[in-house]
N, C-alpha and C positions, 0 to 999 in steps of 0.2 A: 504494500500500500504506500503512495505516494501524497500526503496531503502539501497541496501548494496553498500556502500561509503569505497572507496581506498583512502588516503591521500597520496600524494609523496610529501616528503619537507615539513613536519610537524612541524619544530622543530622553524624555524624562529616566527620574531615578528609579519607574518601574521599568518603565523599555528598556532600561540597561541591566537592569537584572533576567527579563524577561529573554530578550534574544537571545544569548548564550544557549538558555535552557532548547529551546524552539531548535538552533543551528546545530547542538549537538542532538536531537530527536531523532533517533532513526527512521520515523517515519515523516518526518515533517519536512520540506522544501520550503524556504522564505523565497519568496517570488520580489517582495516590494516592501521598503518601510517609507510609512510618509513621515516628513516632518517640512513644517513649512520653514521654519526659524535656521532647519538647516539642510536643506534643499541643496542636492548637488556637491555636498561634501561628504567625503568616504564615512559611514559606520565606525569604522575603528575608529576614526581619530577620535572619537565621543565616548565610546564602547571600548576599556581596556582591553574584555574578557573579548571579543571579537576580533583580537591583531591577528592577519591574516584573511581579514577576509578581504571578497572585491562589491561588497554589498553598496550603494552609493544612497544616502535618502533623496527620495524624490518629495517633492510638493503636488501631493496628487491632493485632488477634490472630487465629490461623490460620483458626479456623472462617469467618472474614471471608471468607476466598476462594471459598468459593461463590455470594457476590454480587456478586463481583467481573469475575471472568469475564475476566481479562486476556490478553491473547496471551505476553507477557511478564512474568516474576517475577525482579527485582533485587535478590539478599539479600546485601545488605551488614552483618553482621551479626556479635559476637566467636564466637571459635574455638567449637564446641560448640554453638551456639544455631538452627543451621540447621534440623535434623532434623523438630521439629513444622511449619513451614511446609512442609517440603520433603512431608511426608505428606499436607498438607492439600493439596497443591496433586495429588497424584500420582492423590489420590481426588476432589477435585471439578473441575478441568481438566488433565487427563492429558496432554496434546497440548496444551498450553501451553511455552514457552521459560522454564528458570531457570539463571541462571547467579548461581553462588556466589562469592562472596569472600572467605569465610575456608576456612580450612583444610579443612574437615569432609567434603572428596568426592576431593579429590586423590589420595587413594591407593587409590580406588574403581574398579573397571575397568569397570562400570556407564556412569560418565560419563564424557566429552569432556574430556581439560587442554588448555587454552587458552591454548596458548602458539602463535600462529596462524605464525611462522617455521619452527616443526617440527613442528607437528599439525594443517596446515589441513584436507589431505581428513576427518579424523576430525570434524572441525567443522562442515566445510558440510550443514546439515541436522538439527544437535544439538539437541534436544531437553533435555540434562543437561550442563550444561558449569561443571565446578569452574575456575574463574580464578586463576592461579600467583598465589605469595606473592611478593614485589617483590623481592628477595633470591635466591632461585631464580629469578627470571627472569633477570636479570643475568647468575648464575655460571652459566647454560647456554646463552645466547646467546657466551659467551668460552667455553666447552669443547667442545660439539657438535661444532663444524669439526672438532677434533683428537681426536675421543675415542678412534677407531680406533688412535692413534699415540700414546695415553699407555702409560708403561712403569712408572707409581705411582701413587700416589693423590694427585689434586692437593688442592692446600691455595689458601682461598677466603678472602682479607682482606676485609672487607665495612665500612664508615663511612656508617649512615646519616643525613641529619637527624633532629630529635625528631619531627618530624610522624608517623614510623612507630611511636613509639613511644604514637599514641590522642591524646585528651583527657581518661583519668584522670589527675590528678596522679600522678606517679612522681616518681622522681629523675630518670629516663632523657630526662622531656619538662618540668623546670625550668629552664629559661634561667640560674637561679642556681647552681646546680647546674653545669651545661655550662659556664660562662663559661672561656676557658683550659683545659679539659677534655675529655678524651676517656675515654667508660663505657665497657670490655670487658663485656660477658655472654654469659650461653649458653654458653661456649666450646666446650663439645662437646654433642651431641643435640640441639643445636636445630632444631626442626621444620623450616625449609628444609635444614636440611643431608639430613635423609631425605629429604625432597622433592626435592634436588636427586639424592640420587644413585639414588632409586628411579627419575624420570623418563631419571636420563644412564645409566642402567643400568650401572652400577659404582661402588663407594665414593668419596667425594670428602669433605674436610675445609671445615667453614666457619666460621670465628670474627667473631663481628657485635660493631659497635663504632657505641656513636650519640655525634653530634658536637653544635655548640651552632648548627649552623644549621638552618633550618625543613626542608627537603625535596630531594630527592635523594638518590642511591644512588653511589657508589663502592667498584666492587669491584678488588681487586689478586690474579688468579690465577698462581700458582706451581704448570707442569706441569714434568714429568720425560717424554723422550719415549727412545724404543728404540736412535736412530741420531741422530747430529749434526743439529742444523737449523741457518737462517741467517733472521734476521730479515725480508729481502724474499720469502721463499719462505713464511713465516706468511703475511702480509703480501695477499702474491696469494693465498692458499688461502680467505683470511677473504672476500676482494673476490669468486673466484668463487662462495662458498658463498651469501654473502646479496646478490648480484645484482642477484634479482629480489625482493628485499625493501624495501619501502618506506619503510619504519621503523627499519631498522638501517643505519646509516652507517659504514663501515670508515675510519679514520684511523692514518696513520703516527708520527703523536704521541701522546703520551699524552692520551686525552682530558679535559675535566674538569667537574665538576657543575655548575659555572655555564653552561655550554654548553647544558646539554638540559632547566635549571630549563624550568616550563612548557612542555614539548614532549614529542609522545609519540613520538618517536623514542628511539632510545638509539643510543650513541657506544659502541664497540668498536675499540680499538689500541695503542698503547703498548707494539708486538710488540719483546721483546727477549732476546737471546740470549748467555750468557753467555760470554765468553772463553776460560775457563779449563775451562772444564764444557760443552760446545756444547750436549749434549740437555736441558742446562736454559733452561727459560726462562718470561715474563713477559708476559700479557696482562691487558689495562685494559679494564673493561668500565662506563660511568655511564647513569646513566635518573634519571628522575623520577618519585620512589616510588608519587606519587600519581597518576601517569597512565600511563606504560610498566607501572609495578609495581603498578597495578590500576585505575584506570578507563578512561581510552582503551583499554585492551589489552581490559577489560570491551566495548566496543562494536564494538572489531576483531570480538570473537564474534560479538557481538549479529549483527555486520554476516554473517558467513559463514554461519550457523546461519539466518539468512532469505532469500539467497542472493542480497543485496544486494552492493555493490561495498567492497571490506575498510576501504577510508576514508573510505565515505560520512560526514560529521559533523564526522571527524577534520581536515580540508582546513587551517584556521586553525591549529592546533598542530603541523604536521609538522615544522617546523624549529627548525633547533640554531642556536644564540648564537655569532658567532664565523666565523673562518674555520676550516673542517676541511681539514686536510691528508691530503691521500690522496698525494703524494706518493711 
């Protein structure tokens, strides 16, 4: 099998983690990346992980995709900017593969979320698959297991590095800025907070905090549950839920970002229960924004929606830094 793969919006901190993945895919052919900002300059010079290739970005626009003709459409692209591709693509290769990564379909019941741990069968076969915001993937891979057994609305500490926050100058992604620092925003309505709780189907709280290191995701959830827990009985509920999950590793310690930098697994544990309060308590969920929180987790799709094996590509990044305690 040969999929010929269209990139749009290549050029960001996920297109550069993204391509690699795609170029080394045995089954994938990158046909095209667009970027308008850098149109007509070589891939590598942008792309370390890509030296050697002869890839050149083009400044392509939707109408494009009638000569295209691709099996696959990768829109890496900001919130809101999906929509015209998505239409050009739906009228000139209909029966083509896109999978989104920004916001703009997640709340669409149209397409596939792609979060392959709790929506595979809806995946294998997709055609439309909006790819979760890296933040929402986290705090529902740490709530799922327990959601039947919360008795409130949990509350969702989130610390991500600045790579999540683009390559516009901000404050959020100044290193001068960041130095000794830690930004709150969003603190309420932020888009994964509805994303998280439209997906876990019930209200959950999420306050995002970016920190002065480049990439990774730590999240700190604070459930309220009906009846007493104990920490080793989390513990084993999290172990038998994701199993048979490849990419999620259950640990008795808290886990931490520097473990899963570069890895598209993510680390879930840090099960703890409070003393004084039993049905409260405390799970730790970390990932690597740019690959669990959206490109590798982009080719888990890719991989199910062509009804390839879920880690074809992925094989070199499965692993976490460290020793994990499963203890």
């Amino acid at each position: 099998m040969t999929i010929e793969t269209v990139v749009i919006g290549g050029r960001g901190h996920t297109g550069s983690a993204l391509l690699p993945l795609l170029d080394g895919h045995p089954e994938i052919t990158i046909r095209a990346v667009a970027s308008g900002t850098a149109a007509g300059e070589p891939v590598a010079g942008h792309v370390e992980a890509m030296r050697g290739s002869d890839l050149v970005f083009s400044d392509l626009r939707p109408d494009a995709v009638r000569d295209l003709d691709a099996r696959l459409y990768i829109l890496a692209l900001p919130n809101g900017k999906a929509g015209a591709w998505v239409e050009a693509i739906d009228t000139h290769c209909p029966d083509a593969v896109i999978v989104d990564l920004s916001a703009d379909y997640r709340f669409d019941d149209q397409w596939s979320y792609g979060l392959p741990e709790h929506f595979a069968p809806g995946l294998r076969g997709a055609t439309r698959i909006a790819n979760p915001g890296c933040y929402a993937t986290g705090a529902q891979l740490a709530l799922t297991p327990v959601r039947e057994r919360l008795a409130a609305t949990p509350v969702v500490f989130g610390v991500s590095g600045y790579s999540g926050a683009g390559k516009t100058p901000s404050r959020k992604n100044d290193p001068l800025v960041l130095a000794d620092n830690l930004l709150p925003y969003a603190l309420a309505d932020h888009i994964h907070e509805r994303e998280l709780s439209h997906h876990l189907g019930r209200d959950a709280r999420f306050m995002p905090h970016v920190a002065s290191f480049f990439r990774g995701i730590s999240l700190t959830v604070a459930v309220e549950f009906a009846e007493p827990c104990r920490a080793e009985v989390l513990h084993e509920q999290f172990r038998d839920f994701y199993g048979q999950a490849s990419l999620v590793q259950v640990t008795a310690s808290a886990p931490e970002v520097a473990q899963v930098r570069d890895s598209a697994a993510a680390l879930v544990g840090g099960f703890t229960v409070s003393q004084s309060h039993p049905t409260r308590a405390a799970i730790v969920c970390v990932l690597d924004n740019l690959l669990k929180g959206a490109a590798s987790q982009a080719v888990q799709n890719i991989n199910l929606a062509f009804g390839l094996d879920e880690l074809s590509g992925l094989e070199h990044c499965m692993t976490v830094a460290g020793r994990v305690n499963d203890e």
